[in-house]
N, C-alpha and C positions, 0 to 999 in steps of 0.2 A: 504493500500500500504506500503511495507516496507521501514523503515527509507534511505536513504542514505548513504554512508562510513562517508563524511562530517557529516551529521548531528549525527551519530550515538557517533563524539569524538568530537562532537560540547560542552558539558560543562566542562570547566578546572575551579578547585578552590581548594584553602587551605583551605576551612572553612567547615566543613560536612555540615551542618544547608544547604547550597546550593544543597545538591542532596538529593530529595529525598529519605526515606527506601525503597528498592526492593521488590516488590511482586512475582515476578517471570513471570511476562508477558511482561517486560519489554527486547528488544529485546539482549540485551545484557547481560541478566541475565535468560535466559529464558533455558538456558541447564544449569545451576548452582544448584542444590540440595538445596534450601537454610534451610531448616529445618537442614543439616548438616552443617551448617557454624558455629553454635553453638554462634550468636549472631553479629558476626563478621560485620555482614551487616546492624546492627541494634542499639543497644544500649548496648551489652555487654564491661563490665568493660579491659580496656587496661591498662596494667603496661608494667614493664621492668623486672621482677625478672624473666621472665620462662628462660629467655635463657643468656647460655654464649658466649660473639664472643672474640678471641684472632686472633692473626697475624701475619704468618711466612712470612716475607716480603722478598723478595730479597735486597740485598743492597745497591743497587740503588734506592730504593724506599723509600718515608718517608710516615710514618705510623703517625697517631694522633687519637683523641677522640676530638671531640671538640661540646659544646656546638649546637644545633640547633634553634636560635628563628624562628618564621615562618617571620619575618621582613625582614630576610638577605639572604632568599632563593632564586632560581629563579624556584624552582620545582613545577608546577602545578597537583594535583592529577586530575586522569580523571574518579571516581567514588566514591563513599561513605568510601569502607573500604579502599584505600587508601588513604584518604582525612582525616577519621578517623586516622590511621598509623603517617601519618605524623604529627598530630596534638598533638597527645597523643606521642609520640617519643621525648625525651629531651634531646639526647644524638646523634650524629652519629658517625659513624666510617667511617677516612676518610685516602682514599689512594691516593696518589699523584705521579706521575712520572713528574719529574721534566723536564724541555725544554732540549729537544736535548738528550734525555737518553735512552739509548737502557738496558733493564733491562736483567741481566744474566743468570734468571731463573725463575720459577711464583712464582708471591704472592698469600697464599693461607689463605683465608678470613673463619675461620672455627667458625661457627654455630651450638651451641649443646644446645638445647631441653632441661629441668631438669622434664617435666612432671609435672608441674604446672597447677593447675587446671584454674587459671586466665589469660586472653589470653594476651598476650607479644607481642608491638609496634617495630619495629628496623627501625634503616636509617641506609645508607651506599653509602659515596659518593665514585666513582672512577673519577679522575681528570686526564685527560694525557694532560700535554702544551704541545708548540708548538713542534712537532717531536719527541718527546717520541714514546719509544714502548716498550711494557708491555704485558705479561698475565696473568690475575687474573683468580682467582678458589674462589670459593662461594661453600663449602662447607656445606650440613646441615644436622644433622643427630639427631635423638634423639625424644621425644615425647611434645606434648606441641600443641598450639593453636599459631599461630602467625600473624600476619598483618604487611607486612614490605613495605618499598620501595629500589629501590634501582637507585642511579641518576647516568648516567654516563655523562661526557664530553670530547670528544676527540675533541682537539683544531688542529686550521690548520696544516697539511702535517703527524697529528698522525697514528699511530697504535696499537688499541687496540685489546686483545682476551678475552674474557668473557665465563668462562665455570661453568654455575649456577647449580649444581647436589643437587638435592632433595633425599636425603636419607634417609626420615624419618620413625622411627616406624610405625607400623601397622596403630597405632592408631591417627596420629598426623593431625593436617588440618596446611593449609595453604593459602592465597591469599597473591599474592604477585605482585608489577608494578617495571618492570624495564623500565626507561626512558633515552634512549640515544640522544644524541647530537652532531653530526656529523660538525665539521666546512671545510672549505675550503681544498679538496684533503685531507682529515681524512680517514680512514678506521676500520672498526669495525667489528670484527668474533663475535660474540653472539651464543654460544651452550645450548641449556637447555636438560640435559640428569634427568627424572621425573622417579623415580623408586618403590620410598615408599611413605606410608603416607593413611591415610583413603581417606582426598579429597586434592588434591592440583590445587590450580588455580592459572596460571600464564600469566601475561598482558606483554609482550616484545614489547614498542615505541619506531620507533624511527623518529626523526627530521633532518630535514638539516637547519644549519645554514652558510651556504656557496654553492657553485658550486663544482663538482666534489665529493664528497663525495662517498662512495661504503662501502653498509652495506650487511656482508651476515650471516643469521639465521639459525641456523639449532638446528636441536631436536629431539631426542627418548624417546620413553615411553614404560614400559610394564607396563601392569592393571592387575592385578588378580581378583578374586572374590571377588566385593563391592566396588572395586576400583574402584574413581572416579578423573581421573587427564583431565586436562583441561589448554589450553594454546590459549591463546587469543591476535593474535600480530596484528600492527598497522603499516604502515608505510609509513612517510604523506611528500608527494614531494612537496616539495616546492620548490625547486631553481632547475636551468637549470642542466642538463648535469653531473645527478647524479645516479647512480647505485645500485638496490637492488636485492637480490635474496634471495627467504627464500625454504627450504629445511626441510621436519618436515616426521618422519615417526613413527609407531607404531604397536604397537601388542598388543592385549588381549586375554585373555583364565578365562573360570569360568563363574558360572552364577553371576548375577549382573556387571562385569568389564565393566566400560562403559569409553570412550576416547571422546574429544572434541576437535576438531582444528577449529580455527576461521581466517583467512586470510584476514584482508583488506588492500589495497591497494588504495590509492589516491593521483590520480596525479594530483597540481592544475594547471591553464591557465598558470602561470608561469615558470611550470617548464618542460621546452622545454628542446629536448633532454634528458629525462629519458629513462633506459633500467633496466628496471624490469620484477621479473618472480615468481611466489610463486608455490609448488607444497610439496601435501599430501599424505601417503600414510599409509594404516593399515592394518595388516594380523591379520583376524576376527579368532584363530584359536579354538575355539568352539560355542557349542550353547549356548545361553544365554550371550553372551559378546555382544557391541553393541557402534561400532564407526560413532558418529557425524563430517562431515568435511563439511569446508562450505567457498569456499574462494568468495569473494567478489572484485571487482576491477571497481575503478571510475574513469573515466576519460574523464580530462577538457583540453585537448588542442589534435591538431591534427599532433603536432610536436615531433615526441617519434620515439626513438628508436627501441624501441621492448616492448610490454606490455603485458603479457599472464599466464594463473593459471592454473592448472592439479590437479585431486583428483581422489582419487578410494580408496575402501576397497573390498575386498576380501581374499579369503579363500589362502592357501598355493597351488599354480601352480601344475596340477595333472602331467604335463611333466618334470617338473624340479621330483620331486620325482619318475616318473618313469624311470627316465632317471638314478640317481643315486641307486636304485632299483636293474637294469637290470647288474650293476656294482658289486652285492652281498651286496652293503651294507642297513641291516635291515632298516627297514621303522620308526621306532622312528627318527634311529641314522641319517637316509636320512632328516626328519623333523627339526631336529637339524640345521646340517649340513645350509639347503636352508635360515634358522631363522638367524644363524650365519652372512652369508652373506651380508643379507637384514639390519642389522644394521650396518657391518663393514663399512664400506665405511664411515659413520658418524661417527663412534668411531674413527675412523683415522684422521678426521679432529680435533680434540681437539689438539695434537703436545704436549701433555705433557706425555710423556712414560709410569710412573707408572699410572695414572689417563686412562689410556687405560685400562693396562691391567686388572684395580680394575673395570674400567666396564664391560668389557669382559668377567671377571671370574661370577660379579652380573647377566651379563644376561643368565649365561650359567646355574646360583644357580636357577632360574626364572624359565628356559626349565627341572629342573631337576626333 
């Protein structure tokens, strides 16, 4: 019988030695390639040398590096490699929006790869006090093996935007947990736009630490041939009269391009008045590509606003392309055109101009 949502994010720990190595029948590892993790999951060597991060901060914002002991944290990893991450990580880099601050423009949190053969730990905390609003860009580009975390906390009446862009070399892996924290009337946009990279896996938590909370998720992916990206979110109701909506779409083309979306949702007894909704979507647009969606939704009280999950993969809509067609225009450029579409909507929601347009030109290099 399969696990439950609960039981499936039931072990939280700093200490790896507590989970576990993955075999791969393990339900939460069981779409993950692990012979490509390159160790990652297991007992491969973690430093800090692969990668560089710098910080164009807005003004408003204080920027630092500050040491990590695992003593002074409140971050729980909720599986081995990032349990591993944080442990092996000695350094974080940490953003803060100070109370009451409304930031001018994004901070942009840039991660670059140097191709190191030895796989590279990172932390990164994002802190918004009380009424802050901010939005950070997590940049990463470049080649290398990584195991990061990344913690956020948005403290009461916050606003936070998180737009995590994966742009790695061909050749690059990744796992990575973002963990958010939602307090009292907080609000948090989380984008993960997944583009490069040989495999990337991405874990998006998040938590209520108060009532009223409103988290909404959204993500794009295109997979090429061999391309394995993978995005596995969480989002665990705990307190009354809190709001989530996750939003995830994708596309592949090529033989081997394989995509993964994981959706749980858990509402526990307590949190009365939740109005949650998660929905998947992937255009299959050749043979031999092959998208995994799989949402999940628990729920322990009979007091909810609205609870509900939607998934489909299929092929590109034979009316939408005949209908653009019958207009003269050629059937690639028709192909295009409905591709275009079917991500705009998400690209729009990021609200940073250039970082649109750089992904809009990316998915257009992708179609071409």
């Amino acid at each position: 019988m399969p696990a439950t949502v609960a039981g499936l994010h039931a072990t939280t720990s700093q200490e790896p030695a507590d989970f576990a190595v993955p075999t791969g029948r393990e339900e939460e590892w069981r779409f993950t390639p692990l012979r490509r993790l390159r160790g990652l999951h297991a007992d491969a060597p973690l430093g800090s040398a692969g990668a560089s991060v710098s910080v164009d901060a807005a003004p408003e914002i204080d920027c630092s590096e500050r040491s990590r002991p695992a003593a002074d944290s409140a971050f729980l990893p909720v599986d081995r490699v990032s349990a591993r991450a944080f442990a092996a990580a000695r350094h974080a880099t940490v953003v803060t929006v100070p109370k009451e601050t409304a930031a001018s423009r994004a901070t942009v949190v840039t991660v670059r790869g140097s191709g190191a053969t030895s796989a590279t730990a990172a932390h990164t905390i994002i802190d918004v006090q009380p009424y802050g609003r901010a939005v950070v860009v997590i940049d990463q580009r470049g080649s290398g093996t990584f195991a990061d975390n990344v913690e956020i906390s948005v403290a009461d009446g916050g606003d936070l935007t998180v737009v995590a862009v994966a742009d790695w070399d061909d050749d690059a892996v990744q796992v990575s947990h973002h963990l958010a924290t939602l307090g009292r009337d907080a609000r948090l946009k989380h984008i993960a736009v997944t583009l490069g990279g040989s495999l990337v896996r991405l874990s998006p938590t998040v938590r209520y630490a108060g009532p009223g909370g409103d988290a909404e998720l959204y993500g794009l992916c295109f997979a090429d041939a061999e391309q394995h990206l993978e995005h596995r979110l969480f989002v665990d109701h705990e307190m009354p009269n809190c709001r989530s909506r996750v939003r995830y779409k994708g596309a592949l083309r090529g033989a081997g391009a394989h995509t993964v979306w994981i959706g749980d949702v858990l509402i526990r007894p307590q949190a009365t008045g939740t109005d949650t909704y998660e929905y998947n979507r992937n255009l299959v647009l050749t043979d031999g590509a092959h998208a995994d969606s799989v949402p999940n939704l628990e729920i322990l009280t009979g007091e909810v606003i609205g609870a509900g999950h939607a998934s489909a993969n299929g092929r590109l809509d034979d009316e939408h392309l005949f209908y653009l067609q019958a207009r003269g225009i050629p059937l690639d450029e028709a192909r295009r055109l409905v591709i275009r579409g079917f991500f705009g909507e998400l690209i729009a929601r990021i609200g940073v101009p250039e970082l649109e347009e750089r992904i809009a030109a990316e998915i257009e290099a992708e179609l071409s």
